[in-house]
DOFIZA-983752 format. One line per field, with one value per residue: y, z, x of N, C-alpha, C, O, CB in turn; residue in one letter. Coordinates in steps of 0.1 Angstrom, whole numbers, plus 5000, padded with zeros to 4 digits. Glycine has a CB too. Layout:
// DOFIZA-983752
n_c2 Y; ... $
n_c3 Z; ... $
n_c1 X; ... $
ca_c2 Y; ... $
ca_c3 Z; ... $
ca_c1 X; ... $
c_c2 Y; ... $
c_c3 Z; ... $
c_c1 X; ... $
o_c2 Y; ... $
o_c3 Z; ... $
o_c1 X; ... $
cb_c2 Y; ... $
cb_c3 Z; ... $
cb_c1 X; ... $
res A; ... $
// end
This chain:
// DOFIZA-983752
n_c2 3941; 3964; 4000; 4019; 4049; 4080; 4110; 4147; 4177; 4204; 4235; 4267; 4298; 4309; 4315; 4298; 4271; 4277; 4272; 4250; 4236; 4244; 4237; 4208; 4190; 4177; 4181; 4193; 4215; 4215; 4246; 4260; 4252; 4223; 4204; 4183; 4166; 4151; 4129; 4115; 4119; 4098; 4080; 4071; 4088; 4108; 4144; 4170; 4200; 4231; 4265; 4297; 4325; 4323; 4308; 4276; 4241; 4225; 4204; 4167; 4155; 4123; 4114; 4102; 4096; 4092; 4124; 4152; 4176; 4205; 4242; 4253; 4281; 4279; 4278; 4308; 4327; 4347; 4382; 4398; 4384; 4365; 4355; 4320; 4291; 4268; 4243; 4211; 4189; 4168; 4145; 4142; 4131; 4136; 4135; 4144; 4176; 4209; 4237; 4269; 4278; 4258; 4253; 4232; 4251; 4257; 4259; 4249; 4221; 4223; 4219; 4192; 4179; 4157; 4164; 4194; 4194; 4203; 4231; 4259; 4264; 4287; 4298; 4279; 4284; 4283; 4259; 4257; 4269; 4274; 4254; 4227; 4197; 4168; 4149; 4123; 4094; 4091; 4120; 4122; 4114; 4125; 4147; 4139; 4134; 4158; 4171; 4153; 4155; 4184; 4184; 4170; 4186 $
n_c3 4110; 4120; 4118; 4099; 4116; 4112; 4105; 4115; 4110; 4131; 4128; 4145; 4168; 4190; 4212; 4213; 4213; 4237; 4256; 4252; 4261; 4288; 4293; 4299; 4282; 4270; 4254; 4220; 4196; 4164; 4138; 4126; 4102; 4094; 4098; 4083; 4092; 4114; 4107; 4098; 4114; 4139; 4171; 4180; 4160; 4153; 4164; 4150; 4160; 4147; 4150; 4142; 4128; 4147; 4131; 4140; 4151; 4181; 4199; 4196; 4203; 4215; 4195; 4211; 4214; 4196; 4177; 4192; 4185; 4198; 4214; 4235; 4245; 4240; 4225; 4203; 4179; 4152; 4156; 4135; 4121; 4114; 4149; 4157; 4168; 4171; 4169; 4166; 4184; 4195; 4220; 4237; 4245; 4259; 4240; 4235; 4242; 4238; 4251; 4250; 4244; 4226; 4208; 4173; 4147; 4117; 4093; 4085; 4091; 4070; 4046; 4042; 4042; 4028; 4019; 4018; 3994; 3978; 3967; 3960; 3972; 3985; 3993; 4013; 4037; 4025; 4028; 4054; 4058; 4069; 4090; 4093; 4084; 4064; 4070; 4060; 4072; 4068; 4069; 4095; 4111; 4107; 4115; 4149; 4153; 4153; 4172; 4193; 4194; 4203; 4225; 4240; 4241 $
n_c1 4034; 4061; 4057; 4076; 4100; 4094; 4108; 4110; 4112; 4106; 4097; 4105; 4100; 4129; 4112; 4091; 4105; 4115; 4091; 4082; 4102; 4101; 4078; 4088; 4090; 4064; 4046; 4041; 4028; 4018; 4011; 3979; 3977; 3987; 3968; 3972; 3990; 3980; 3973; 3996; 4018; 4031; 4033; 4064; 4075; 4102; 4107; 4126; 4143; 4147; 4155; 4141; 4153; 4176; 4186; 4196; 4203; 4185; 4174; 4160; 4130; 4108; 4079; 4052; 4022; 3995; 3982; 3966; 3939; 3936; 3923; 3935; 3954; 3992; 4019; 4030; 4023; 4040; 4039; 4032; 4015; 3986; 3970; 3980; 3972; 3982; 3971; 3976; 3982; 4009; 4019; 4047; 4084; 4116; 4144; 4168; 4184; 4199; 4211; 4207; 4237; 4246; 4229; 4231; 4248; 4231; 4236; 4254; 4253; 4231; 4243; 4249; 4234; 4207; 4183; 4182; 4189; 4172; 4172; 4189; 4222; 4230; 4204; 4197; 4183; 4152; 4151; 4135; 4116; 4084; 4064; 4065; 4087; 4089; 4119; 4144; 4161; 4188; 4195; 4185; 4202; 4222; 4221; 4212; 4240; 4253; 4244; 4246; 4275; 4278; 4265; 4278; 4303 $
ca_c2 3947; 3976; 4011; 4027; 4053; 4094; 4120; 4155; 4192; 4215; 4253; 4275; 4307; 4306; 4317; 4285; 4263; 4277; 4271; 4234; 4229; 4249; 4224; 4199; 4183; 4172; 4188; 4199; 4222; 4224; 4253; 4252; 4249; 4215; 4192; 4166; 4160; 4145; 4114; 4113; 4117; 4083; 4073; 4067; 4094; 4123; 4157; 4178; 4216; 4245; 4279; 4303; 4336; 4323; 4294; 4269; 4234; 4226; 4193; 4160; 4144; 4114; 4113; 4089; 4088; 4100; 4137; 4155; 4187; 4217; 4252; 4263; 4293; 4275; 4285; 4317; 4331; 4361; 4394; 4402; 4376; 4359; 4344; 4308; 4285; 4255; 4233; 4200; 4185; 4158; 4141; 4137; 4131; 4143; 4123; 4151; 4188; 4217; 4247; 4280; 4282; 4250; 4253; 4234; 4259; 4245; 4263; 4238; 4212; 4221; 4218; 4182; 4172; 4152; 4171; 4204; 4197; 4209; 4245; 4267; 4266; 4304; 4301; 4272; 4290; 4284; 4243; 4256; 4276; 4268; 4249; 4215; 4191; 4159; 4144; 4112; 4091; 4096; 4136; 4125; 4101; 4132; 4164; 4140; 4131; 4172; 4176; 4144; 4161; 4194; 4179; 4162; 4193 $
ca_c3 4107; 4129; 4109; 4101; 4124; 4104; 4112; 4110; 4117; 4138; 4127; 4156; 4177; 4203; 4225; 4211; 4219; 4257; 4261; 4248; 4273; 4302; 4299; 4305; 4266; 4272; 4244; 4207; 4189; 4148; 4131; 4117; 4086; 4094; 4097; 4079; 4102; 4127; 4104; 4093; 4122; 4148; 4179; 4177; 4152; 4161; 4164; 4155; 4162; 4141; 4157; 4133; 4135; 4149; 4125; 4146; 4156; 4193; 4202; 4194; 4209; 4202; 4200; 4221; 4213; 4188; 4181; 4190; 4184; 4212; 4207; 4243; 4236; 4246; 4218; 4202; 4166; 4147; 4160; 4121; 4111; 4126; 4156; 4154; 4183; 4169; 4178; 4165; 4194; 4202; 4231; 4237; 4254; 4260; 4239; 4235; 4239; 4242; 4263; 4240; 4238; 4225; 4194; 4164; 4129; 4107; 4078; 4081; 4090; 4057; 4031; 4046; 4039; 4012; 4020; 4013; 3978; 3967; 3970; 3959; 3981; 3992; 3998; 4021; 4044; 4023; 4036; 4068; 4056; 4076; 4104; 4095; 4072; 4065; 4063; 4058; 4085; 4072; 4073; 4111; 4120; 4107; 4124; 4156; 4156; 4158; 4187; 4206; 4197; 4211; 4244; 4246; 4241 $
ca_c1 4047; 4058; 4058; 4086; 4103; 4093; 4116; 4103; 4116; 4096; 4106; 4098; 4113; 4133; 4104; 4083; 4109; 4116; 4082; 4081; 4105; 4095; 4065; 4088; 4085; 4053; 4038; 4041; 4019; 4015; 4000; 3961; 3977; 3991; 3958; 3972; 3998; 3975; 3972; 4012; 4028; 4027; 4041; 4079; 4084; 4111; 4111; 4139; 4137; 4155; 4153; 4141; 4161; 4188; 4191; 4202; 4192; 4182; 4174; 4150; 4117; 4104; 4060; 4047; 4014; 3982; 3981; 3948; 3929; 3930; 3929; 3937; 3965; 4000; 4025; 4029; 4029; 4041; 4028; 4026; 4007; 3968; 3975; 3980; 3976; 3991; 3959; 3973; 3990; 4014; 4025; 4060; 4091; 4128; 4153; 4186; 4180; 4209; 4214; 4209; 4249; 4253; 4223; 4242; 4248; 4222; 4238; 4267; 4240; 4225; 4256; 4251; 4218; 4197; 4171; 4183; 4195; 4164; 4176; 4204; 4230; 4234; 4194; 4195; 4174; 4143; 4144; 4136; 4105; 4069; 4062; 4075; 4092; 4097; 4133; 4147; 4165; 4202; 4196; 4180; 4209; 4234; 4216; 4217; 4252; 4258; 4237; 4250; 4286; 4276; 4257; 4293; 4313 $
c_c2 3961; 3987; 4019; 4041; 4066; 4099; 4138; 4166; 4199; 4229; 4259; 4286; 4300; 4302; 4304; 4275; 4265; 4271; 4256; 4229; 4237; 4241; 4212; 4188; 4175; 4169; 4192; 4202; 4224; 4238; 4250; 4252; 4232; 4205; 4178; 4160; 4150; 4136; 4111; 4109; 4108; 4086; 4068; 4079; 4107; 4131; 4162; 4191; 4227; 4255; 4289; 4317; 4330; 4308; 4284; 4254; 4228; 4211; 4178; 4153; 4136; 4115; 4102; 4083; 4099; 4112; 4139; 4169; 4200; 4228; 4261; 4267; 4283; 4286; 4299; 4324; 4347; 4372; 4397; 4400; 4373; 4354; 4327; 4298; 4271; 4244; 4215; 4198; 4170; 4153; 4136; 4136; 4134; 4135; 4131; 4169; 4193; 4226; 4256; 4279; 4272; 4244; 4249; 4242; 4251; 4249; 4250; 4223; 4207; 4216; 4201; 4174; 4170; 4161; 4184; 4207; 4202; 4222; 4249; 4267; 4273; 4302; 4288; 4271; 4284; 4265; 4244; 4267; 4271; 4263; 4233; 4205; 4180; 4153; 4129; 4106; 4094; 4114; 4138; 4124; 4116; 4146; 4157; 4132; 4143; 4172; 4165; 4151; 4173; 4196; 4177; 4172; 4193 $
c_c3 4113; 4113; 4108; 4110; 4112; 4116; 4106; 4123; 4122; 4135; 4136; 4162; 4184; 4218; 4228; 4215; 4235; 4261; 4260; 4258; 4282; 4306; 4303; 4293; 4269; 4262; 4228; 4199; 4176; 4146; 4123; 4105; 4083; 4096; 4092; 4083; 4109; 4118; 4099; 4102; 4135; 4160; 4173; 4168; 4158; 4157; 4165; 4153; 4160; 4148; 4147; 4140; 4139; 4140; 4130; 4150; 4170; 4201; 4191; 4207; 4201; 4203; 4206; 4225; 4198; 4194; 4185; 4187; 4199; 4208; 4222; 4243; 4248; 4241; 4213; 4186; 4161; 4153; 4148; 4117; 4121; 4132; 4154; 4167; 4187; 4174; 4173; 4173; 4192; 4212; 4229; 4247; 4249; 4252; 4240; 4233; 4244; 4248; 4248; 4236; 4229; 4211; 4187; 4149; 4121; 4096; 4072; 4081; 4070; 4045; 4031; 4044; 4029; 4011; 4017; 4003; 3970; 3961; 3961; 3969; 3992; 3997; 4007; 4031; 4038; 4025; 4048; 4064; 4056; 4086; 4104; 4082; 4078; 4061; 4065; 4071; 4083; 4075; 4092; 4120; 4121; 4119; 4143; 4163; 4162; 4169; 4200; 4207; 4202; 4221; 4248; 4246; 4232 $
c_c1 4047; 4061; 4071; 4086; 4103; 4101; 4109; 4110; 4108; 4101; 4097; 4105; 4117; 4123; 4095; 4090; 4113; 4100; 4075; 4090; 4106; 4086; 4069; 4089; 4077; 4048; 4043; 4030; 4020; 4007; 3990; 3964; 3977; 3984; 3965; 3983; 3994; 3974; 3985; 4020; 4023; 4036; 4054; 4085; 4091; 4106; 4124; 4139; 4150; 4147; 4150; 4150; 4177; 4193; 4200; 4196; 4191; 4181; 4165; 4143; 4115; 4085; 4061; 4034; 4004; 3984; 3968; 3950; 3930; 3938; 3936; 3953; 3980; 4012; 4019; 4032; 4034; 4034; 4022; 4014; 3990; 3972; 3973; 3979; 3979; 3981; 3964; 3986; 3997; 4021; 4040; 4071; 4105; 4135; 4169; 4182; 4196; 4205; 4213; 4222; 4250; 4246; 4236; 4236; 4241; 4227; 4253; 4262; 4235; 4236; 4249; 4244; 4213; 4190; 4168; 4187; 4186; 4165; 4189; 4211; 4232; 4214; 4186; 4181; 4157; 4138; 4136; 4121; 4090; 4072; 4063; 4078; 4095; 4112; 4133; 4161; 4181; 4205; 4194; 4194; 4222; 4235; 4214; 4230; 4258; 4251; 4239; 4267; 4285; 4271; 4276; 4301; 4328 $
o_c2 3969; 3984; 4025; 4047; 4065; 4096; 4140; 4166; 4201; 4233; 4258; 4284; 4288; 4294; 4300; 4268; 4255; 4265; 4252; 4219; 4236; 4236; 4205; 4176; 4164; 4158; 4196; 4193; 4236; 4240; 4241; 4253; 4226; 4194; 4167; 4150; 4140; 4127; 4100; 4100; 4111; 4093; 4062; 4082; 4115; 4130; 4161; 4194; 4229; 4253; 4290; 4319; 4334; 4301; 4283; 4253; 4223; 4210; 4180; 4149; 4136; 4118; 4093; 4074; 4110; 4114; 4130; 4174; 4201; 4229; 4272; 4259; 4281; 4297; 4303; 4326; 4357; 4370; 4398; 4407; 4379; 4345; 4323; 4299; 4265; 4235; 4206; 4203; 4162; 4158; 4127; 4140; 4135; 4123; 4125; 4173; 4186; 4224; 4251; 4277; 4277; 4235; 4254; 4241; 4239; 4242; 4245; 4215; 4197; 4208; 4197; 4161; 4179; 4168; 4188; 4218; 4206; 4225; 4241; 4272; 4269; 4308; 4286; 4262; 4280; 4260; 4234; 4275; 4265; 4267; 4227; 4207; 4177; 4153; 4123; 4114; 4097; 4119; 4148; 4128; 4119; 4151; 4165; 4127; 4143; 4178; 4167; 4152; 4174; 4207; 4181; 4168; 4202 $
o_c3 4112; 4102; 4117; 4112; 4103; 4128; 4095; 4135; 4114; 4141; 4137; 4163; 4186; 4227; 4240; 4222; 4243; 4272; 4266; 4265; 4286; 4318; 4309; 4296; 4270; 4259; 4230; 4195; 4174; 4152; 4115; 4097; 4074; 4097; 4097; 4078; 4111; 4127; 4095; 4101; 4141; 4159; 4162; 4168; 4167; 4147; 4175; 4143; 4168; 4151; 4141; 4152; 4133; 4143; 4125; 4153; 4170; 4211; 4179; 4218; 4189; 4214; 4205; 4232; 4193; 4205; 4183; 4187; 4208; 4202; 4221; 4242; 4260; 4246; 4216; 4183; 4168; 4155; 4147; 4111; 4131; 4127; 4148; 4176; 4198; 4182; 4177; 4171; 4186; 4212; 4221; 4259; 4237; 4255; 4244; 4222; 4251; 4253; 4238; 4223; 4220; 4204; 4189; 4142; 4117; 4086; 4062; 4074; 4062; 4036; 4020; 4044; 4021; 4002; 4014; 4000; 3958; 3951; 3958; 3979; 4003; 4007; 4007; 4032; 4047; 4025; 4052; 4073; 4047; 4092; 4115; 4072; 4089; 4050; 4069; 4076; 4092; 4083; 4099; 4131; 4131; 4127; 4152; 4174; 4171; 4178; 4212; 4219; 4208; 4227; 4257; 4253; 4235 $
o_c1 4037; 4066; 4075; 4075; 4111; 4102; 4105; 4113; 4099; 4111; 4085; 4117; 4113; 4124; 4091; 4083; 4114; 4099; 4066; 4087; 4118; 4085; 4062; 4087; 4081; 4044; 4055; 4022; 4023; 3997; 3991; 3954; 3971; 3990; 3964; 3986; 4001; 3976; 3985; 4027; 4012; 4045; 4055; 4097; 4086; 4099; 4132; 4133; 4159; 4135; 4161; 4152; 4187; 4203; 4211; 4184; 4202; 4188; 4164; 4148; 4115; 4080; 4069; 4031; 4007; 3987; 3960; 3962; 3921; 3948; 3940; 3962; 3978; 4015; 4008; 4044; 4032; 4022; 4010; 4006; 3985; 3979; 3962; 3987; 3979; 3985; 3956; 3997; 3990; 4032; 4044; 4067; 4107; 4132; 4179; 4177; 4204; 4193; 4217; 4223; 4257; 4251; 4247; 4225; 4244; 4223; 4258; 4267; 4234; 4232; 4244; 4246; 4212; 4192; 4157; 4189; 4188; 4158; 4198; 4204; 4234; 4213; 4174; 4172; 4150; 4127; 4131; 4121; 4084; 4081; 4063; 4072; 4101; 4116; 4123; 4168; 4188; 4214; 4198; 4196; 4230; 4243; 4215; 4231; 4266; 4257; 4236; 4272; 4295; 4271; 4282; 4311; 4336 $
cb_c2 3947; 3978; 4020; 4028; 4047; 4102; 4116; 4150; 4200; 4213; 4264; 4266; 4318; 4316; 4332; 4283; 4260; 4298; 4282; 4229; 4222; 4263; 4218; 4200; 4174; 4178; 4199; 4193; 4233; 4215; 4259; 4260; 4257; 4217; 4195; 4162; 4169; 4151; 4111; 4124; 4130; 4068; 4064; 4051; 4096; 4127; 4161; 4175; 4219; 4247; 4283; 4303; 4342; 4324; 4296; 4276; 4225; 4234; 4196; 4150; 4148; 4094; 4112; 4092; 4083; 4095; 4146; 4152; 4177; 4212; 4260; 4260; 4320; 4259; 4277; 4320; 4327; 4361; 4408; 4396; 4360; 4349; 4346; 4306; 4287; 4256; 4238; 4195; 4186; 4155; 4131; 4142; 4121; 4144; 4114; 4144; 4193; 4222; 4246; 4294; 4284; 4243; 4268; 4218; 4261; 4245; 4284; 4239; 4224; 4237; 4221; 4181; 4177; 4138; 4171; 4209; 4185; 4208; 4246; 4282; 4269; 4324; 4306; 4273; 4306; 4293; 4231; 4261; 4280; 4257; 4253; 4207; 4198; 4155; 4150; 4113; 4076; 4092; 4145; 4113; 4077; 4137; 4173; 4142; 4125; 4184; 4178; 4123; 4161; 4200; 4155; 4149; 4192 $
cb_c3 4092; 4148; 4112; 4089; 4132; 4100; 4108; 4109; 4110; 4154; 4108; 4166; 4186; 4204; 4223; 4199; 4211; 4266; 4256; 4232; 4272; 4302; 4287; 4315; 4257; 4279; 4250; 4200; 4193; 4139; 4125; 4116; 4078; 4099; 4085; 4064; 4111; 4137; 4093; 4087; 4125; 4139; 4184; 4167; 4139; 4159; 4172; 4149; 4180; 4123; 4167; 4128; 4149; 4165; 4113; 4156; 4150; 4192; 4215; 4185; 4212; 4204; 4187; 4233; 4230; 4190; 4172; 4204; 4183; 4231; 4197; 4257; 4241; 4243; 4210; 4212; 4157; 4135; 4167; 4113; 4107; 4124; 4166; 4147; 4191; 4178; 4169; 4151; 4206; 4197; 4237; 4228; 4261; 4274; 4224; 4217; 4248; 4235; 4275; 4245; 4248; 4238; 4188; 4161; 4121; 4105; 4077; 4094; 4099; 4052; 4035; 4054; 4043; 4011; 4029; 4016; 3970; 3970; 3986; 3957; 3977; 3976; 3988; 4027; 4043; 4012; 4041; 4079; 4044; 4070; 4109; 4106; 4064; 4062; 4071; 4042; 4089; 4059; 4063; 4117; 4108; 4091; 4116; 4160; 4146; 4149; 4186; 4202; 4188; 4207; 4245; 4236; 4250 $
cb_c1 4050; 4071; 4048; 4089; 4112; 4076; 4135; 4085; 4121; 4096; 4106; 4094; 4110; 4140; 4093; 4079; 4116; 4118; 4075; 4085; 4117; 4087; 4054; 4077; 4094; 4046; 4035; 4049; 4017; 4006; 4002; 3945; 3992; 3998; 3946; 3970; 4002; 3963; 3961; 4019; 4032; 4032; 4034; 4080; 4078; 4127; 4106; 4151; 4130; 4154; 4165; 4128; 4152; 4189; 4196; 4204; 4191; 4169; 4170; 4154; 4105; 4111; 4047; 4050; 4007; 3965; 3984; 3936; 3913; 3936; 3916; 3931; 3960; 4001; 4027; 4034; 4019; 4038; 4033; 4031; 4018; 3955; 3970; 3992; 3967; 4005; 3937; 3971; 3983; 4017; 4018; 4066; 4090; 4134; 4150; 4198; 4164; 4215; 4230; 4207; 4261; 4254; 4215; 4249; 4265; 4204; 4243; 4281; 4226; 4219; 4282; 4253; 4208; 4187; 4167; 4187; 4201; 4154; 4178; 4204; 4236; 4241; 4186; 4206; 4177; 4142; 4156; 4154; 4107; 4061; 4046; 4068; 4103; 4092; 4148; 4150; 4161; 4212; 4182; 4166; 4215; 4236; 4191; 4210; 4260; 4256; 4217; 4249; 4293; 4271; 4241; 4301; 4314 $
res X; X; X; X; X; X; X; X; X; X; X; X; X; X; X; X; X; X; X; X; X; X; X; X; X; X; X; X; X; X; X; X; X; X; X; X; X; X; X; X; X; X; X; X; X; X; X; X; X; X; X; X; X; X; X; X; X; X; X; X; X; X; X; X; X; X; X; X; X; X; X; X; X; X; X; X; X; X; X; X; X; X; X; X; X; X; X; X; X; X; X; X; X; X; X; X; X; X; X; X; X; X; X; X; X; X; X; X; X; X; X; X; X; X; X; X; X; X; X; X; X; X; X; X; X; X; X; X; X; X; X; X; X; X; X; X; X; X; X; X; X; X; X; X; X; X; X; X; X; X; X; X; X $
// end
């Protein structure tokens, strides 16, 4: 029996996501917090990528195969904080990405979502707090109906 299809948010800058697709979406990097990703997340399952700062959401990938392990420096973390260098990788590919102008409002996103009911309202923001989350497939099917209507104009 095939496995069901995980959907999962990536929270990252801007600068992290130019740089995921400068590569071309080849690639996606967790933070070394995120170990136990590399056994959760499969082939087939999406990526969908909120912009931190500018709270926005950007596009999806789908994986395409086993994560692995590598620490050489791709992504880029906080200056604040210890660098991070996101060593748990996954391979992926293109499925719907936007143009900066065209990021959709995750806060109108959010009202909309199972997944943010865990929250207050006015502190939406804190669904979108780390380096990734799981959601559930009608929150996936909704977040990309906005980004196929904002590719479409």
């Amino acid at each position: 029996m095939a496995e069901e299809t995980q959907y999962w948010i990536i929270v990252s800058s801007l600068a992290n996501h130019h740089i995921t697709r400068d590569r071309g979406f080849d690639l996606q990097g967790l933070k070394s917090r995120q170990r136990k990703k590399l056994e959760l997340v499969r082939p087939g399952d999406k990526f969908i990528y909120y912009v931190t700062g500018l709270k926005k959401i950007a596009g999806i990938t789908t994986v395409t195969s086993e994560g692995f392990e590598d620490h050489t420096p791709i992504w880029k973390s906080g200056a604040a904080k210890k660098q991070d260098d996101y060593p748990y990788r996954f391979p992926i590919e293109l499925d719907l990405w936007l143009d900066d102008d065209q990021f959709v409002d995750a806060q109108e996103m959010a009202r909309q979502m199972t997944y943010t009911k865990k929250w207050p309202e006015q502190h939406w923001t804190l669904a979108f707090q780390g380096n990734v989350h799981k959601i559930e497939e009608p929150d996936y099917l909704l977040l990309r109906k906005a980004i196929e209507d904002a590719k479409n104009g």
